[in-house]
Structure formats: structure tokens, C-alpha cells
mmCIF file as Biopython writes it, N, C-alpha, C and O atoms, coordinates in Angstrom:
data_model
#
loop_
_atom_site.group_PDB
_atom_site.id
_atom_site.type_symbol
_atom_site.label_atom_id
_atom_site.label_alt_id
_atom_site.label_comp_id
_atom_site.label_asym_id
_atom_site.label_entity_id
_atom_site.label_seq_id
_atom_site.pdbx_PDB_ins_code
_atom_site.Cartn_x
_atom_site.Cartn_y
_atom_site.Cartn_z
_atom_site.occupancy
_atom_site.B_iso_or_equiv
_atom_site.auth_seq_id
_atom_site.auth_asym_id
_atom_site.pdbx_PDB_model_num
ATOM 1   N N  . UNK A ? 1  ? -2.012 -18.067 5.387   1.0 0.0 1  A 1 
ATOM 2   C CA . UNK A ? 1  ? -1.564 -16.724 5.089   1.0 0.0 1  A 1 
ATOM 3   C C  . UNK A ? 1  ? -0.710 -16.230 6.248   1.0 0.0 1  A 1 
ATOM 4   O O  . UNK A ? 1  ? -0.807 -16.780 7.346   1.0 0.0 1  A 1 
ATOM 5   N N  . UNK A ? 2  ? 0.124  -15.214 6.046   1.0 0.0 2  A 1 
ATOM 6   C CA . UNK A ? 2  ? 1.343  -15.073 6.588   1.0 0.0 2  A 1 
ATOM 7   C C  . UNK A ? 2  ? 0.950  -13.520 6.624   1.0 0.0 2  A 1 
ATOM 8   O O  . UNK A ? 2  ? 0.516  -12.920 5.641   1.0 0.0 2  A 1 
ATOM 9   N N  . UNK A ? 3  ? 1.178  -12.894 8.004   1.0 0.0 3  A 1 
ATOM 10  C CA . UNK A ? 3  ? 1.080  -11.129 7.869   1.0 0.0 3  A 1 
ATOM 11  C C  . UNK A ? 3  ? 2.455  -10.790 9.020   1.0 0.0 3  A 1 
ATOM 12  O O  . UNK A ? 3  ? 2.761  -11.406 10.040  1.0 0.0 3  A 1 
ATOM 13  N N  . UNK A ? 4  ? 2.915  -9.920  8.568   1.0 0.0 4  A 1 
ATOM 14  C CA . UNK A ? 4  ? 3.456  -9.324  9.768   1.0 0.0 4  A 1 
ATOM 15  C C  . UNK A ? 4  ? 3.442  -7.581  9.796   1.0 0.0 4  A 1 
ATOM 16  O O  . UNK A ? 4  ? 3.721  -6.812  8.876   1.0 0.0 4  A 1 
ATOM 17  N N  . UNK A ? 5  ? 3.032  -7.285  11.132  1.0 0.0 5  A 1 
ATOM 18  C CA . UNK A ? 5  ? 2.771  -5.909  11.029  1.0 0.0 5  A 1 
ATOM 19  C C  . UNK A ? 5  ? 3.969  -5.252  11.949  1.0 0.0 5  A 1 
ATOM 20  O O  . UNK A ? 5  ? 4.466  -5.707  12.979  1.0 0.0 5  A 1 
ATOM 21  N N  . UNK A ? 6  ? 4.256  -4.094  11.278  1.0 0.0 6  A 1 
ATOM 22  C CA . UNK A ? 6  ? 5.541  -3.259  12.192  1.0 0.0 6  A 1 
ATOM 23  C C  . UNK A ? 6  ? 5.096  -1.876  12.461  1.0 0.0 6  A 1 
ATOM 24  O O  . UNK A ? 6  ? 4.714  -1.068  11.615  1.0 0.0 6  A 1 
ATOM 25  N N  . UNK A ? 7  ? 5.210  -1.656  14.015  1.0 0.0 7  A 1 
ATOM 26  C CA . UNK A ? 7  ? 4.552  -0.242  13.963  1.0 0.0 7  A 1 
ATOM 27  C C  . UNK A ? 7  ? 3.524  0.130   14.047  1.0 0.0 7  A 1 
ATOM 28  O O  . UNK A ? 7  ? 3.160  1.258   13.717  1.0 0.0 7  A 1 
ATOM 29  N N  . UNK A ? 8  ? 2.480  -1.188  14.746  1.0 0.0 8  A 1 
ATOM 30  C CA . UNK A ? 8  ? 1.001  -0.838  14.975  1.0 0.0 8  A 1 
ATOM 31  C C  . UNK A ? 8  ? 0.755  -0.153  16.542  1.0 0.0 8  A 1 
ATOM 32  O O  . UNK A ? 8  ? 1.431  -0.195  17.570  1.0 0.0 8  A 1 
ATOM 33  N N  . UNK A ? 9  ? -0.133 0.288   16.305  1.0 0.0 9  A 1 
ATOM 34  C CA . UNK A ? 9  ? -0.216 1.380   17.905  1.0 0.0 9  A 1 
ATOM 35  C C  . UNK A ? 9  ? -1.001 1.067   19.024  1.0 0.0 9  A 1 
ATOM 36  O O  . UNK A ? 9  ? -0.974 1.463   20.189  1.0 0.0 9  A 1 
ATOM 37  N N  . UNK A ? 10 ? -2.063 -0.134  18.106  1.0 0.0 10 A 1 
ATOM 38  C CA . UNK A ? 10 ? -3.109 -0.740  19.420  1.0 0.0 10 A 1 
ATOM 39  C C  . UNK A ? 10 ? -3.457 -2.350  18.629  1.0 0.0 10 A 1 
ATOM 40  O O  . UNK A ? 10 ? -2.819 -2.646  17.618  1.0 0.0 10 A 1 
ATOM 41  N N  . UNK A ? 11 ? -4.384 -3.200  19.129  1.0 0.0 11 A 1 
ATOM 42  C CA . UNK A ? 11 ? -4.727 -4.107  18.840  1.0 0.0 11 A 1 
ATOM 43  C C  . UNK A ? 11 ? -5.648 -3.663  17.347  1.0 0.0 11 A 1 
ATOM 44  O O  . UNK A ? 11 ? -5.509 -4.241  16.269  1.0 0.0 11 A 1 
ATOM 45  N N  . UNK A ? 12 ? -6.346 -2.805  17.541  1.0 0.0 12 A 1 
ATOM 46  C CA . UNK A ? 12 ? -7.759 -2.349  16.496  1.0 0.0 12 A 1 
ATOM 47  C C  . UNK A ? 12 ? -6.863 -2.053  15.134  1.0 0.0 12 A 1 
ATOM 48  O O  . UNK A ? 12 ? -7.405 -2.225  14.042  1.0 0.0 12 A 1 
ATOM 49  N N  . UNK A ? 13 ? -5.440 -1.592  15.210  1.0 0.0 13 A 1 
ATOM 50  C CA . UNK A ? 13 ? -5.014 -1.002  14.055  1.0 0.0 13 A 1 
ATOM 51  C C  . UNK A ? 13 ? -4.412 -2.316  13.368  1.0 0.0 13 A 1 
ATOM 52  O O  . UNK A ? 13 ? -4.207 -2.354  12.155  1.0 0.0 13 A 1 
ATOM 53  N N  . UNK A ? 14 ? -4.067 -3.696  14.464  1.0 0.0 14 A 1 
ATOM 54  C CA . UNK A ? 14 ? -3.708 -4.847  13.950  1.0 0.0 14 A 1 
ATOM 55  C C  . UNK A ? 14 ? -4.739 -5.643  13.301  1.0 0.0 14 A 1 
ATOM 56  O O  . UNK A ? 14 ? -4.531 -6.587  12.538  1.0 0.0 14 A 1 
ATOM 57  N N  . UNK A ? 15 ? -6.041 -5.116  13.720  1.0 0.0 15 A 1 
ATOM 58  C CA . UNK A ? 15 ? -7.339 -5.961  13.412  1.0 0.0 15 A 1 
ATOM 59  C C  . UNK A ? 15 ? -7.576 -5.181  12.069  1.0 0.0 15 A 1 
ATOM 60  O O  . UNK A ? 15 ? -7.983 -5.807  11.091  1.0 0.0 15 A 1 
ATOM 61  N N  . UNK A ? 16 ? -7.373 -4.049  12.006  1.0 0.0 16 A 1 
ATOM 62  C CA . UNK A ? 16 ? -7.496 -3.591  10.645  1.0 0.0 16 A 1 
ATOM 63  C C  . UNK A ? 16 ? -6.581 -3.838  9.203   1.0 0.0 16 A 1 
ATOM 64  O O  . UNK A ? 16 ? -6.945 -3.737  8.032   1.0 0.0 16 A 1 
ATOM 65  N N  . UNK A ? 17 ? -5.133 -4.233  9.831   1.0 0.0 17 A 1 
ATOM 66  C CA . UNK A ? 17 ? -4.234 -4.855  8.700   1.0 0.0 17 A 1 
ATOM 67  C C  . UNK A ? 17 ? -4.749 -5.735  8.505   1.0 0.0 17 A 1 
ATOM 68  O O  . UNK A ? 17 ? -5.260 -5.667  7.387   1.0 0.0 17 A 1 
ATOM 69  N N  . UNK A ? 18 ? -5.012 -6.941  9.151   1.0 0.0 18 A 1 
ATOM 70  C CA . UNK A ? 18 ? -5.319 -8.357  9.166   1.0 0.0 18 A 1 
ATOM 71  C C  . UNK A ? 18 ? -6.619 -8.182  7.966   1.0 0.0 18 A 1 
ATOM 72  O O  . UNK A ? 18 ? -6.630 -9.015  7.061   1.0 0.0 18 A 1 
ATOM 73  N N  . UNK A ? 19 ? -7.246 -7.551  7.973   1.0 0.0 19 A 1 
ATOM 74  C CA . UNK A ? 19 ? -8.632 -7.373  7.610   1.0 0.0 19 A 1 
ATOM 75  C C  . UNK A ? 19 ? -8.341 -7.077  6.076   1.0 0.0 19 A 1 
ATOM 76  O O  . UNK A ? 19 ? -8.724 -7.754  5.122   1.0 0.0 19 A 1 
ATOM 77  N N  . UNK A ? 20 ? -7.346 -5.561  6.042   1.0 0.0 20 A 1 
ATOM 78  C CA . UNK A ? 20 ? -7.453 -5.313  5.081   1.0 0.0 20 A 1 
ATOM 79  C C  . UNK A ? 20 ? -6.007 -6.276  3.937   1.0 0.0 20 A 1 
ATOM 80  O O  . UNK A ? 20 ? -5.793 -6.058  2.745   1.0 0.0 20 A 1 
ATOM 81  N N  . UNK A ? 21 ? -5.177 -7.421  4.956   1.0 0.0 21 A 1 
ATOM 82  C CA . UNK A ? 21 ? -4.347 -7.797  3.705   1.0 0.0 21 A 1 
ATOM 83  C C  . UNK A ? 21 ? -5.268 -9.768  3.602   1.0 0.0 21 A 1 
ATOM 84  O O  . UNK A ? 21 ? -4.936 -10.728 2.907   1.0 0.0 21 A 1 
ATOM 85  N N  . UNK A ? 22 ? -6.512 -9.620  4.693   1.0 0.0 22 A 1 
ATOM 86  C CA . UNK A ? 22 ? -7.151 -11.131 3.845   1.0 0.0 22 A 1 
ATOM 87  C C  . UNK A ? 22 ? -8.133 -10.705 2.573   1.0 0.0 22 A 1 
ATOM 88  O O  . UNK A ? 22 ? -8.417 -11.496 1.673   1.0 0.0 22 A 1 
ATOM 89  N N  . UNK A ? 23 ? -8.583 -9.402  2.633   1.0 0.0 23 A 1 
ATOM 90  C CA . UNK A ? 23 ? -9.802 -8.993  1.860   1.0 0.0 23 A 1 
ATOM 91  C C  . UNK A ? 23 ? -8.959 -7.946  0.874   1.0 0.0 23 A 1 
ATOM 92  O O  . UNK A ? 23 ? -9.518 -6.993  0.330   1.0 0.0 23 A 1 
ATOM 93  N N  . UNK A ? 24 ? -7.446 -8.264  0.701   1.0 0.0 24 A 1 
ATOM 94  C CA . UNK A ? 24 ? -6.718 -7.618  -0.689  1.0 0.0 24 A 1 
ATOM 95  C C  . UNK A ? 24 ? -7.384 -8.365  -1.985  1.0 0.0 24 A 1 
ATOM 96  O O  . UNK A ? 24 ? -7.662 -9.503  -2.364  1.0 0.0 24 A 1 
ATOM 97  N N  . UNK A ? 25 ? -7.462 -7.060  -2.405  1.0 0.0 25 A 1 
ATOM 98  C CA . UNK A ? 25 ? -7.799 -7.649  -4.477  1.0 0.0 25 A 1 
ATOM 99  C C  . UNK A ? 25 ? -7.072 -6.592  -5.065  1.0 0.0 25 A 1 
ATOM 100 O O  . UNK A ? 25 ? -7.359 -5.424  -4.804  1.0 0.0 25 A 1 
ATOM 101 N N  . UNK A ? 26 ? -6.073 -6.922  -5.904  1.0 0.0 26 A 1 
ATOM 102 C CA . UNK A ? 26 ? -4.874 -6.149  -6.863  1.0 0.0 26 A 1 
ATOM 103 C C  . UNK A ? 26 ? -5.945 -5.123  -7.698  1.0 0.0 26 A 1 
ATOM 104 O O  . UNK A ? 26 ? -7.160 -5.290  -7.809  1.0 0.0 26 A 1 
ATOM 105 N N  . UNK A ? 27 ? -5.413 -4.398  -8.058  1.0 0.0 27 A 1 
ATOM 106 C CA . UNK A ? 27 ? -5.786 -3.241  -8.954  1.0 0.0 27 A 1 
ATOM 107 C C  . UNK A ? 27 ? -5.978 -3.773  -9.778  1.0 0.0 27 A 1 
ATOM 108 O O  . UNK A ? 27 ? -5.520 -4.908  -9.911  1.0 0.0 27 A 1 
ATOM 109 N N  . UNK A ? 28 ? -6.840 -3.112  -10.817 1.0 0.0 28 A 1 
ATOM 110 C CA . UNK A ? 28 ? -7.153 -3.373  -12.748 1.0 0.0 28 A 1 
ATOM 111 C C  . UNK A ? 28 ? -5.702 -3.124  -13.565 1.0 0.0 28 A 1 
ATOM 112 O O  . UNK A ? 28 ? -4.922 -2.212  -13.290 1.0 0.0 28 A 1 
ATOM 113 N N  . UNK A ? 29 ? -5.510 -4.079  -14.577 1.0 0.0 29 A 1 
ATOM 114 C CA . UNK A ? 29 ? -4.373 -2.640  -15.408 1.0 0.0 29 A 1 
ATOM 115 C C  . UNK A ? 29 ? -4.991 -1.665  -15.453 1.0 0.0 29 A 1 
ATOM 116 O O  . UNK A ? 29 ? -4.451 -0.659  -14.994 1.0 0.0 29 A 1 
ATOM 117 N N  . UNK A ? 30 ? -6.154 -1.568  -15.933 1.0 0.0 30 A 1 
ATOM 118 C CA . UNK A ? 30 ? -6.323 0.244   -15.666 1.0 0.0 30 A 1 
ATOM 119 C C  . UNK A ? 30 ? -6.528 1.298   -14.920 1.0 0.0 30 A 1 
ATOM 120 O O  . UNK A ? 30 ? -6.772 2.465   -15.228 1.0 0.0 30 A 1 
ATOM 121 N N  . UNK A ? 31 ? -6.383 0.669   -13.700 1.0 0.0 31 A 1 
ATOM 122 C CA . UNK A ? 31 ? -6.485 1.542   -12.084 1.0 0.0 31 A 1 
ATOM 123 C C  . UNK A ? 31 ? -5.048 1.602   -12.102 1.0 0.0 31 A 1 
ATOM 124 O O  . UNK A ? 31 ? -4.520 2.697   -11.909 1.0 0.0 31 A 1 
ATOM 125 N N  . UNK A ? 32 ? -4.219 0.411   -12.339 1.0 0.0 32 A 1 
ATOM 126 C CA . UNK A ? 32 ? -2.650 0.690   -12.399 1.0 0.0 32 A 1 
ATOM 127 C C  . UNK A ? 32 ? -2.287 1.855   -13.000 1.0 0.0 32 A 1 
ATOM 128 O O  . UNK A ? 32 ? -1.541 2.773   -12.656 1.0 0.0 32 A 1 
ATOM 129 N N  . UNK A ? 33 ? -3.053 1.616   -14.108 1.0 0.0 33 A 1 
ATOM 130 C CA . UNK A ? 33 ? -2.430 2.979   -14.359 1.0 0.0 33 A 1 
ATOM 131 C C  . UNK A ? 33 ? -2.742 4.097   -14.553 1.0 0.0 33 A 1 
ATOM 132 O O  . UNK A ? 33 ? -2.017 4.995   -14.982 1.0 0.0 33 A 1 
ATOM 133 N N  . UNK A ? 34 ? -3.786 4.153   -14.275 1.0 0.0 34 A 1 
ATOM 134 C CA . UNK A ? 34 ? -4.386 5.998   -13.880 1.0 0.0 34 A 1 
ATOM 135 C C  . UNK A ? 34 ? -3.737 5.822   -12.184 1.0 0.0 34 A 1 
ATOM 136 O O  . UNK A ? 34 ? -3.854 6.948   -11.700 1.0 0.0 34 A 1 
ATOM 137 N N  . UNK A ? 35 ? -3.335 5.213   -11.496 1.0 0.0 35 A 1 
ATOM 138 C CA . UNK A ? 35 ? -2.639 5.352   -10.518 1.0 0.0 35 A 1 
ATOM 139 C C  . UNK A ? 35 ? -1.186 5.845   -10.715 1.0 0.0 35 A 1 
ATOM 140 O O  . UNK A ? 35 ? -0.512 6.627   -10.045 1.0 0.0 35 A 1 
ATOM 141 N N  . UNK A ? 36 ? -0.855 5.010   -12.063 1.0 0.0 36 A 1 
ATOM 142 C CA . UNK A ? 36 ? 1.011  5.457   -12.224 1.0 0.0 36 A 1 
ATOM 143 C C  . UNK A ? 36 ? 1.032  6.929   -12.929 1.0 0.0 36 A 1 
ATOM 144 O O  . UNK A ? 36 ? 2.026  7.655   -12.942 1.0 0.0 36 A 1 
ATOM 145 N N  . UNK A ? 37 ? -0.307 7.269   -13.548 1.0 0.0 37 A 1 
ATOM 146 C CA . UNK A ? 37 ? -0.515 8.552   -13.947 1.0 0.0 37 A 1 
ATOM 147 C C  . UNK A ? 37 ? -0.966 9.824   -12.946 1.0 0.0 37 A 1 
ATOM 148 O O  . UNK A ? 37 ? -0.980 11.036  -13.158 1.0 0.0 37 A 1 
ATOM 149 N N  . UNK A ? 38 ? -1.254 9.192   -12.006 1.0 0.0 38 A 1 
ATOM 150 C CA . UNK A ? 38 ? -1.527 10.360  -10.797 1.0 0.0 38 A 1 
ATOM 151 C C  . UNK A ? 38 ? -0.172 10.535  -10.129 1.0 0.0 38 A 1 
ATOM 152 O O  . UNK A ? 38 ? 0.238  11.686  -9.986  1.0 0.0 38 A 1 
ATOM 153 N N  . UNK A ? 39 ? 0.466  9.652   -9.763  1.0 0.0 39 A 1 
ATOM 154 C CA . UNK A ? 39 ? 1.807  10.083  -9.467  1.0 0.0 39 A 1 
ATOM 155 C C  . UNK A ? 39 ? 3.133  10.039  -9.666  1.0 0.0 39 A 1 
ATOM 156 O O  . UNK A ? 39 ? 4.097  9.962   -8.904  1.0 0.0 39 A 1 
ATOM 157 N N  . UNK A ? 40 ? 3.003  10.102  -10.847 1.0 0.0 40 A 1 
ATOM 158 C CA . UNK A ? 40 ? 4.159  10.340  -12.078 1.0 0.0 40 A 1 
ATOM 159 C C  . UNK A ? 40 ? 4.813  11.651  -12.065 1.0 0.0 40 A 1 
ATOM 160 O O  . UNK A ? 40 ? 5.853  11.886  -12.680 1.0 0.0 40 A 1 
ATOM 161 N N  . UNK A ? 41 ? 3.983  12.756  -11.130 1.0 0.0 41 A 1 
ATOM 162 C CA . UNK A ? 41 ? 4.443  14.477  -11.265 1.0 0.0 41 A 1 
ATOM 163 C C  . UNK A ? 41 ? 5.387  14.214  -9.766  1.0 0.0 41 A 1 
ATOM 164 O O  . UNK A ? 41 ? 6.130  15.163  -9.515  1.0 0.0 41 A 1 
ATOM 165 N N  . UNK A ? 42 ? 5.431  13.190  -8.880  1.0 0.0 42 A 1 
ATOM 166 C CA . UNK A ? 42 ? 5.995  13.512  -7.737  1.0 0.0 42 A 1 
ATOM 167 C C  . UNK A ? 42 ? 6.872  12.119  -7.582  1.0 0.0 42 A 1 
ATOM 168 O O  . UNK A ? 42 ? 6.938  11.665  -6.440  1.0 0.0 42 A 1 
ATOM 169 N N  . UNK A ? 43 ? 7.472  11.487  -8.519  1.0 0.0 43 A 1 
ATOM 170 C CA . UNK A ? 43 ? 8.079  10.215  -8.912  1.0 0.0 43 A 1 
ATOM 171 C C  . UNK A ? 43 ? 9.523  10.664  -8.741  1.0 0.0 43 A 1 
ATOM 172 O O  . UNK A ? 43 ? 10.412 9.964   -8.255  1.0 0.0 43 A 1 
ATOM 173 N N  . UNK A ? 44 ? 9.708  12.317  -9.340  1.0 0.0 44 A 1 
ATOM 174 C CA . UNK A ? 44 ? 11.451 12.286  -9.074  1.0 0.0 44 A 1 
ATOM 175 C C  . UNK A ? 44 ? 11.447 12.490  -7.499  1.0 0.0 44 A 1 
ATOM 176 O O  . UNK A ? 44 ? 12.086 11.727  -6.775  1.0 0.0 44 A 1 
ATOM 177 N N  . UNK A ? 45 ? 10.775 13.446  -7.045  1.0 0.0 45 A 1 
ATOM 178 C CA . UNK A ? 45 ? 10.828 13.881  -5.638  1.0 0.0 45 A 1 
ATOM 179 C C  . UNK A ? 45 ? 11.009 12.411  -4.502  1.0 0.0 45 A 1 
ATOM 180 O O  . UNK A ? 45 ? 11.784 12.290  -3.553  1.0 0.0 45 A 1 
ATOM 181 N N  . UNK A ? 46 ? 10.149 11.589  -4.947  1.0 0.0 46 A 1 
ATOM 182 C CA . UNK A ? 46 ? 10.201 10.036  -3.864  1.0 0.0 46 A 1 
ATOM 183 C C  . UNK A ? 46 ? 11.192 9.567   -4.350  1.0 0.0 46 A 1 
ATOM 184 O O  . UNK A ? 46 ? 11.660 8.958   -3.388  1.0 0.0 46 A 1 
ATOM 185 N N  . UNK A ? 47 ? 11.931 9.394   -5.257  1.0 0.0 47 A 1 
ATOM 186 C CA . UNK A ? 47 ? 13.428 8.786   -5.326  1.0 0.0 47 A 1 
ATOM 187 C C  . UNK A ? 47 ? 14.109 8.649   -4.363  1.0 0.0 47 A 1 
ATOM 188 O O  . UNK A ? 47 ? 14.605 7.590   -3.979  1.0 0.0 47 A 1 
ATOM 189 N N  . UNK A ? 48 ? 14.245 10.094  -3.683  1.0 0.0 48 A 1 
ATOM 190 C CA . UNK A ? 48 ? 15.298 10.096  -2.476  1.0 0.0 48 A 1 
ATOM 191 C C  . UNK A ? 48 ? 14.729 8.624   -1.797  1.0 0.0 48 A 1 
ATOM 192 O O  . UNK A ? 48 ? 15.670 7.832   -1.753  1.0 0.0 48 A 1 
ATOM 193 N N  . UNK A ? 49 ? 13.731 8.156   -1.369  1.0 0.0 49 A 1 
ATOM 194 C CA . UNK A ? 49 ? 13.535 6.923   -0.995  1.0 0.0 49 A 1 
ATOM 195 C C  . UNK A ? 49 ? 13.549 6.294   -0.882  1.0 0.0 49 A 1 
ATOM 196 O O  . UNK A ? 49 ? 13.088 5.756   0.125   1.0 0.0 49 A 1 
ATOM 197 N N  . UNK A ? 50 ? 14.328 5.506   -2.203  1.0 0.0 50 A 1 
ATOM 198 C CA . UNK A ? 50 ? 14.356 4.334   -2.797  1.0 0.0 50 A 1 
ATOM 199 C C  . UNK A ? 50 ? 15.651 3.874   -2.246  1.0 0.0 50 A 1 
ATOM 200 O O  . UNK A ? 50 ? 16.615 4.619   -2.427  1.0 0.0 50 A 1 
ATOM 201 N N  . UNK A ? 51 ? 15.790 2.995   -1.735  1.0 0.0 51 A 1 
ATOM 202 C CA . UNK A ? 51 ? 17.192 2.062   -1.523  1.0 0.0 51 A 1 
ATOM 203 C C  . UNK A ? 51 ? 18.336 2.202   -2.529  1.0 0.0 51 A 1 
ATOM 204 O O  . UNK A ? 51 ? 19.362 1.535   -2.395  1.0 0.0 51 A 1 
#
């Protein structure tokens, strides 16, 4: 496995990526999407964001 972190502030906050991208598990479709339904009201506003 491959991580790279940008922007960490101490060792503990690197020990915590590490941690939290070996012990990743993807969402349900249905967490997906009561997730895409929670922020669907602020979807135009984050545009400006997007590349």
C-alpha cells in the first residue's frame, strides 16, 4: 500500500492517516447516498471548487 500525506503538522497526525487509509472500508450504496442527500443543498455553492 502506497499513502502520501500533504500538510501534516506532527508525526501523530501522520500516524493517524496511515491508520485511518489501512483500516478504510467504502460506504454502503446506501450511506452513499443519504450522504449525496445530505449535501446536495450545498453542491452549487462547492462548485467554485472544482477544477
Amino acid at each position: 500500500m502506497n499513502l502520501v500525506v500533504i500538510g501534516a503538522d506532527s508525526v501523530n497526525q501522520v500516524q493517524e492517516l496511515v491508520t485511518a487509509a489501512r483500516d478504510f472500508q467504502p460506504l454502503s450504496p446506501q450511506a452513499q447516498h443519504q450522504l449525496e442527500k445530505a449535501v446536495a443543498p450545498f453542491a452549487r455553492g462547492l462548485m467554485y471548487y472544482k477544477p
